[in-house]
C-alpha positions in Angstrom: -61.3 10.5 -17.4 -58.1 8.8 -18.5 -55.9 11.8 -17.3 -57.9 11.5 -14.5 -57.4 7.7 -13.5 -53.5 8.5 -14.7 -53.1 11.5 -12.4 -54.5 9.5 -9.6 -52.4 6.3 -9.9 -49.1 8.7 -10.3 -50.0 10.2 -6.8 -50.3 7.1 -5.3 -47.4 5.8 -6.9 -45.5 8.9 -5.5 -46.5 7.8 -2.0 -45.7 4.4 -2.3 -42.1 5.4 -3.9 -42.0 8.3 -0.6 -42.8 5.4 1.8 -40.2 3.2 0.6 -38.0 6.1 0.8 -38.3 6.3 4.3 -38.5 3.0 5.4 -35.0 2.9 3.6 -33.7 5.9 5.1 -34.9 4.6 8.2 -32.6 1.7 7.9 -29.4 4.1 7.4 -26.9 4.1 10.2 -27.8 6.8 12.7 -24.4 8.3 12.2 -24.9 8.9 8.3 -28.0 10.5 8.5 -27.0 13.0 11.6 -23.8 13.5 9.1 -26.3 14.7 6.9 -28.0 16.8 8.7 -24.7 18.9 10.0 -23.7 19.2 6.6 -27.6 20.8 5.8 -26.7 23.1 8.9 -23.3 23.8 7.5 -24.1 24.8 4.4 -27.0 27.3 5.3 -24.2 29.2 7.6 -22.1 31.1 5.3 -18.9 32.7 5.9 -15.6 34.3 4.2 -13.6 31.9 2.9 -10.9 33.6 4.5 -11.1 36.4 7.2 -8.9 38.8 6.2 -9.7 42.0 8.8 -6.3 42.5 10.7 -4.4 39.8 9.5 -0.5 39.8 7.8 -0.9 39.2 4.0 1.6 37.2 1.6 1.9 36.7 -1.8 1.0 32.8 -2.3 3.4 32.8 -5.4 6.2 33.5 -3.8 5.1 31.2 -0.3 5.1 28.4 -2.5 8.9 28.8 -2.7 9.8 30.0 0.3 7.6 28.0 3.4 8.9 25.0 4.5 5.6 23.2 4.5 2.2 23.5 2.3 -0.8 21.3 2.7 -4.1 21.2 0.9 -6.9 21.6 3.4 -11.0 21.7 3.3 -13.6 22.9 6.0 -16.2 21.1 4.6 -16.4 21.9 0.7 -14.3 25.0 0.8 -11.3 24.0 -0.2 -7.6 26.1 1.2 -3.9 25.8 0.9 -2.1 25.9 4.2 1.5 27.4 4.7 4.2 27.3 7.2 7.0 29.9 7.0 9.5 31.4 9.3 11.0 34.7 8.6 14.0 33.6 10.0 14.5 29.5 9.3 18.0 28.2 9.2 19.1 25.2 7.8 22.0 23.0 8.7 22.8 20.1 7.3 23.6 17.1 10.5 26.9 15.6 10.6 26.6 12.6 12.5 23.2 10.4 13.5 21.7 12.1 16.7 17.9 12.3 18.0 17.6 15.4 15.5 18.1 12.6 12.6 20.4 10.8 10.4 23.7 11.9 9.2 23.6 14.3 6.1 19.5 15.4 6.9 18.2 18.7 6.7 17.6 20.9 9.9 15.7 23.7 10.1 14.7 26.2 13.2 12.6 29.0 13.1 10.2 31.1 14.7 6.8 29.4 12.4 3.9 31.3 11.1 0.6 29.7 9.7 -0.6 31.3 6.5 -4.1 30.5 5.0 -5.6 31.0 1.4 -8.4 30.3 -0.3 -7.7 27.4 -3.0 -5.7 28.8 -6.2 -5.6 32.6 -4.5 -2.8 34.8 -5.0 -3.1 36.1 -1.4 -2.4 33.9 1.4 -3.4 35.7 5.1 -1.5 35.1 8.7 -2.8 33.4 11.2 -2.9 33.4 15.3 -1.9 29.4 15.7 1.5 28.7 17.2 2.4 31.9 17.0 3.3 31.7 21.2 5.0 28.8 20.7 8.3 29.8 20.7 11.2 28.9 18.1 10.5 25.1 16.4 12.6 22.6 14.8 12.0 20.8 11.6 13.7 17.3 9.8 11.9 16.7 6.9 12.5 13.4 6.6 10.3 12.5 9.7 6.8 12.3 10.1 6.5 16.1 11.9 3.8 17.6 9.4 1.1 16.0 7.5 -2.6 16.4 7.1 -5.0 13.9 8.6 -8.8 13.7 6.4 -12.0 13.2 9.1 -15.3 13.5 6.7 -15.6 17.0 6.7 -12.5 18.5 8.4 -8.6 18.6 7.5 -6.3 18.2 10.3 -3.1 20.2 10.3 -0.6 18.0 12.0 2.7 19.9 13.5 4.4 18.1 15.9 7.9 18.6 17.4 10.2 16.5 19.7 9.3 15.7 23.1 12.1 12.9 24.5 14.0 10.4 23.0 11.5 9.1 20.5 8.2 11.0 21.4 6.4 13.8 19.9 4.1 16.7 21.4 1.2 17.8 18.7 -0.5 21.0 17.4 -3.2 19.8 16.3 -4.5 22.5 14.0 -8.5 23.2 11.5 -9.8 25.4 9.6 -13.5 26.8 11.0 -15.1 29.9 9.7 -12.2 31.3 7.5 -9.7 31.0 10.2 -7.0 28.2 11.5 -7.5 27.8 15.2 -6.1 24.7 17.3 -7.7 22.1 17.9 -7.9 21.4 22.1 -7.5 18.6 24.1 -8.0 17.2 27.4 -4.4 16.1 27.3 -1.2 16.4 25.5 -1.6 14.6 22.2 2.1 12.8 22.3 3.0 9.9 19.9 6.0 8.3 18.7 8.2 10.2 16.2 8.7 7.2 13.7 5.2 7.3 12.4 2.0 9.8 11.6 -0.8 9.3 13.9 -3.3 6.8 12.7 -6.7 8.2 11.2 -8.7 4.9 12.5 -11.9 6.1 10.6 -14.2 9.6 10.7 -14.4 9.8 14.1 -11.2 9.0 15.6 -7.2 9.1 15.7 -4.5 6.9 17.4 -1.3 7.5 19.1 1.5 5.1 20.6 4.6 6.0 22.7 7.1 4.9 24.7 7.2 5.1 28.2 9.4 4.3 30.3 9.3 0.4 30.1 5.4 0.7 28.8 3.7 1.5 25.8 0.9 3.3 25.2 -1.7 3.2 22.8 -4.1 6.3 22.9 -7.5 6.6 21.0 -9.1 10.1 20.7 -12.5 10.8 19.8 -12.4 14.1 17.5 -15.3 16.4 17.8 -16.4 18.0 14.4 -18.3 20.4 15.8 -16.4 22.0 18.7 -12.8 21.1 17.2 -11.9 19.3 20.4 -10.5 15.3 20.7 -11.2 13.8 24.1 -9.5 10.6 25.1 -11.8 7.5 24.3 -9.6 5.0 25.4 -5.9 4.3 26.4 -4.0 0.9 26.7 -1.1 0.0 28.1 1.2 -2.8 27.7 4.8 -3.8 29.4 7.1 -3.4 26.2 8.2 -6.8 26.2 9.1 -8.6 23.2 5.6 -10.2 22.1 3.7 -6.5 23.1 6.7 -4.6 21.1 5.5 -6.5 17.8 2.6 -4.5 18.6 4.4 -0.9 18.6 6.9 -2.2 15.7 3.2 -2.8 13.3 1.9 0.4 14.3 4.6 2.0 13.3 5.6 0.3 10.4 2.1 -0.1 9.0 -0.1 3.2 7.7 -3.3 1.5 7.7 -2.3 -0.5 11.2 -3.9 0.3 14.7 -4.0 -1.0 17.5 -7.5 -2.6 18.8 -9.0 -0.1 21.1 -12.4 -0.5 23.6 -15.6 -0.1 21.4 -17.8 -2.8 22.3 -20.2 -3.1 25.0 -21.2 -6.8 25.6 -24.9 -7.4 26.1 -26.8 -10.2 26.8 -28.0 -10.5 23.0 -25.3 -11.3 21.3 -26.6 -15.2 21.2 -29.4 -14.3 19.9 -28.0 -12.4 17.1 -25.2 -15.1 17.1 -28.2 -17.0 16.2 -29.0 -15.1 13.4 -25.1 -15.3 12.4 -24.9 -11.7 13.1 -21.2 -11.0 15.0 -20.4 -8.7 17.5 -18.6 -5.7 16.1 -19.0 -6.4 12.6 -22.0 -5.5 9.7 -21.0 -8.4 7.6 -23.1 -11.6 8.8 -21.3 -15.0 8.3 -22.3 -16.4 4.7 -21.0 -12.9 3.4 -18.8 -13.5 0.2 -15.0 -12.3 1.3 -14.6 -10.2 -2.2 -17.5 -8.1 -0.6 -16.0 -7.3 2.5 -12.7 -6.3 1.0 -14.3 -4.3 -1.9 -15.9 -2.1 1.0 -13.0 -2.6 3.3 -9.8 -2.3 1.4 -7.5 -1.3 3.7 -6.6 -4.8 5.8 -3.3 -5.7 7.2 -2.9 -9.7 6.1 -4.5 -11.9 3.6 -3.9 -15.6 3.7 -5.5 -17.3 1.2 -3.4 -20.6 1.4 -3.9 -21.1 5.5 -5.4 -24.3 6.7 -8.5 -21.8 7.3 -8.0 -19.1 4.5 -8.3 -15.8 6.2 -8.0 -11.7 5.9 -7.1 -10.0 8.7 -7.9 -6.2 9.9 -6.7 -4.1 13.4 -9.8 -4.7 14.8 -11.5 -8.3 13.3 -10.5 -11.5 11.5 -12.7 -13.2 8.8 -12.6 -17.2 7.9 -13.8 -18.0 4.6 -14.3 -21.0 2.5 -11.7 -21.3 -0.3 -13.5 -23.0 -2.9 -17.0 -20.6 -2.4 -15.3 -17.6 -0.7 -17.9 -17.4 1.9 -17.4 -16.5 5.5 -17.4 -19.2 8.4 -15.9 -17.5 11.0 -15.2 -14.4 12.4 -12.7 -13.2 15.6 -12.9 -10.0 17.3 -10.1 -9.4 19.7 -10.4 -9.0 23.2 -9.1 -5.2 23.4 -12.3 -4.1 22.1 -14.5 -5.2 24.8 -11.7 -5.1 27.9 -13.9 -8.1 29.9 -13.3 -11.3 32.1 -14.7 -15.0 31.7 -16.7 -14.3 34.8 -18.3 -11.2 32.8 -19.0 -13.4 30.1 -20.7 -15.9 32.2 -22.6 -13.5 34.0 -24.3 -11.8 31.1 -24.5 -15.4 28.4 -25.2 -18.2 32.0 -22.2 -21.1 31.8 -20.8 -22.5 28.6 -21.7 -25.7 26.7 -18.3 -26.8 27.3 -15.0 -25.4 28.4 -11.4 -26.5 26.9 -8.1 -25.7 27.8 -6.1 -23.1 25.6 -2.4 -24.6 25.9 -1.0 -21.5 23.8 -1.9 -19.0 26.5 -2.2 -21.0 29.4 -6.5 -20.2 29.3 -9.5 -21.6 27.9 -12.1 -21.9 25.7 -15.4 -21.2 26.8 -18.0 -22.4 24.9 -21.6 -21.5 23.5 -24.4 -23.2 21.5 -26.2 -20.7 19.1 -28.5 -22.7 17.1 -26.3 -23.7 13.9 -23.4 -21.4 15.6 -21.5 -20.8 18.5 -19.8 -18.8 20.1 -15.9 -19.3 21.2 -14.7 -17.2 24.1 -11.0 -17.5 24.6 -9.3 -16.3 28.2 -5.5 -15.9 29.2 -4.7 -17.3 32.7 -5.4 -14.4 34.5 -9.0 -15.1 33.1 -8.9 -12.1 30.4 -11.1 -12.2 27.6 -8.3 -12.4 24.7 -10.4 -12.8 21.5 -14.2 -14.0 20.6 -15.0 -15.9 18.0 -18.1 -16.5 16.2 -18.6 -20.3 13.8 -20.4 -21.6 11.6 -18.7 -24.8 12.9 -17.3 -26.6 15.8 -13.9 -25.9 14.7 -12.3 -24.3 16.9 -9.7 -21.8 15.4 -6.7 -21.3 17.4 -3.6 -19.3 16.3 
């Protein structure tokens, strides 16, 4: 009767246990758990590691001395090493600076091949990529080949000059044993001083110069179908305060520039009730050390500021110094691309409205219970930046 009784209350147990399960599950980001699902899917298909039928074969002992480039590479958790070789590279060495590169680099043309291998194989096998593309032109010393890592895919990165200081990409994947390219709506061009930016799993960045403009282009990258479509593209006149802009990008790995990926809805007060922010998981009251133990990669810390502060591309957190607790948080305006009038049409009018001297705007203000919500505009009535307080501090820079 015991066993009995015992067996019983395990299965209830069980159930109890399964329905926590889900309900936490059920609290997952959508993302994550359709993430989860492709890499079920992806992991019932099998293939060859490496398709092999037809294909040019190389000794991977003697590519590792002789190609130019070699990258390690996964297609989900098969793991390859990528090489690029020309049968007939030259090298010259460049006598004077020029667009090629500094005096005393290392230049080398050639007509490129891609080989691929399995992860410590001794055969490496030719593939179809770039092989159309014509004699190419290497300096090591600039950012022209790398590997980019998006959750389950490694992007193969060759660029080559396009300009003065721009550069056309192949954008290059592994799928089913084979490399193919990567297609796009549009030329993926970017500046030659810097890799493209990985700005998380889903998406890249690129920034040129053009003509007196530059141009910040984000690309959504499709797992699935190896493709990147254009999510969003901004440009600014490349005057001095917008070329600080270009000059961070550049300068900064981790740095990108702000790109549209916020809708505004007419909720946000009441989750700005709630201290929830727009565009951010981390409520205000959330401990600082948190954040940055989850998000490590931000651009500026600033401890010592009047309002003590770390800063990322895309949002800003205030914290107390003494408790470390966030008061404040500031989202800029590129991520939602709106107008005061927007604003008032979705939130009504504002408490109160201030003038912003430093950009010639205001300050639009709204009440949120113990919060409220700060909408700064330029003159031209542009939404520049949003900020969400614990106070009625108002938080200008």
């Amino acid at each position: 009767m015991k066993n009995f009784i015992y067996i019983i209350s395990m299965v209830m147990l069980s159930s109890v246990i399964a329905g926590c399960s889900s309900e936490t599950n059920a609290s997952l980001n959508t993302e994550d758990v359709t993430f989860k699902k492709e890499d079920k899917v992806e992991a019932e298909n099998k293939f060859p590691a490496v398709k092999t039928e037809g294909k040019e074969k190389k000794d991977t002992a003697w590519l590792n001395n002789e190609s130019l480039y070699q990258f390690e590479a996964a297609d989900g958790k098969q793991k390859y090493t990528v090489y690029l070789f020309a049968e007939d590279e030259s090298n010259t060495i460049l006598e004077e600076d020029s667009q090629k590169g500094k005096k005393g680099d290392s230049y080398y043309r050639g007509h490129y091949s891609v080989y691929l291998a399995e992860k410590e194989s001794d055969v490496a096998f030719k593939q179809d990529v770039l092989s159309e593309n014509g004699e190419m032109v290497f300096n090591p010393s600039k950012e022209q080949a790398y590997t980019l890592k998006m959750r389950n895919k490694t992007i193969i990165s060759v660029f080559q000059p396009k300009g003065k200081d721009g550069a056309k990409g192949h954008l290059l994947a592994i799928k089913d044993g084979e490399i193919i390219e990567i297609s796009s709506e549009k030329e993926v061009i970017t500046s030659s001083l810097a890799k493209i930016k990985r700005v998380n799993q889903k998406f890249i960045q690129t920034a040129q110069s053009k003509q007196d403009k530059l141009v910040f282009s984000t690309w959504l990258f499709n797992e699935e179908t190896l493709s990147l479509t254009l999510h969003d593209r901004e440009e600014l006149e490349s005057e001095n305060n917008n070329a600080s802009w270009m000059n961070q990008w550049i300068e900064d790995e981790a740095y990108y520039y702000p790109f549209k990926n916020l809708e505004l809805s007419s909720d946000v007060i009441e989750k700005a009730k709630q201290g929830i922010p727009l565009g951010s998981p981390y409520p205000i009251g959330t401990n600082i050390t948190e954040i940055i133990k989850s998000e490590p990669d931000f651009i500026e810390k600033n401890p010592e500021d009047n309002s003590p502060y770390v800063r990322y591309p895309d949002i800003t957190y205030y914290f107390e110094r003494e408790t470390g607790n966030v008061t404040a948080i500031s989202i800029p305006g590129q991520r939602m691309r709106t107008t005061i009038d927007e604003i008032k049409t979705l939130f009504g009018n504002p408490a109160e409205v201030f003038d912003e001297p430093n950009s010639g705007g205001t300050i639009s203000v709204y009440t949120a219970d113990k919060y409220s919500i700060e909408v700064f505009s330029d003159e031209e009535d542009q939404v520049s930046k949003i900020y969400l307080t614990k106070s009625t501090k108002n938080h200008a820079e």
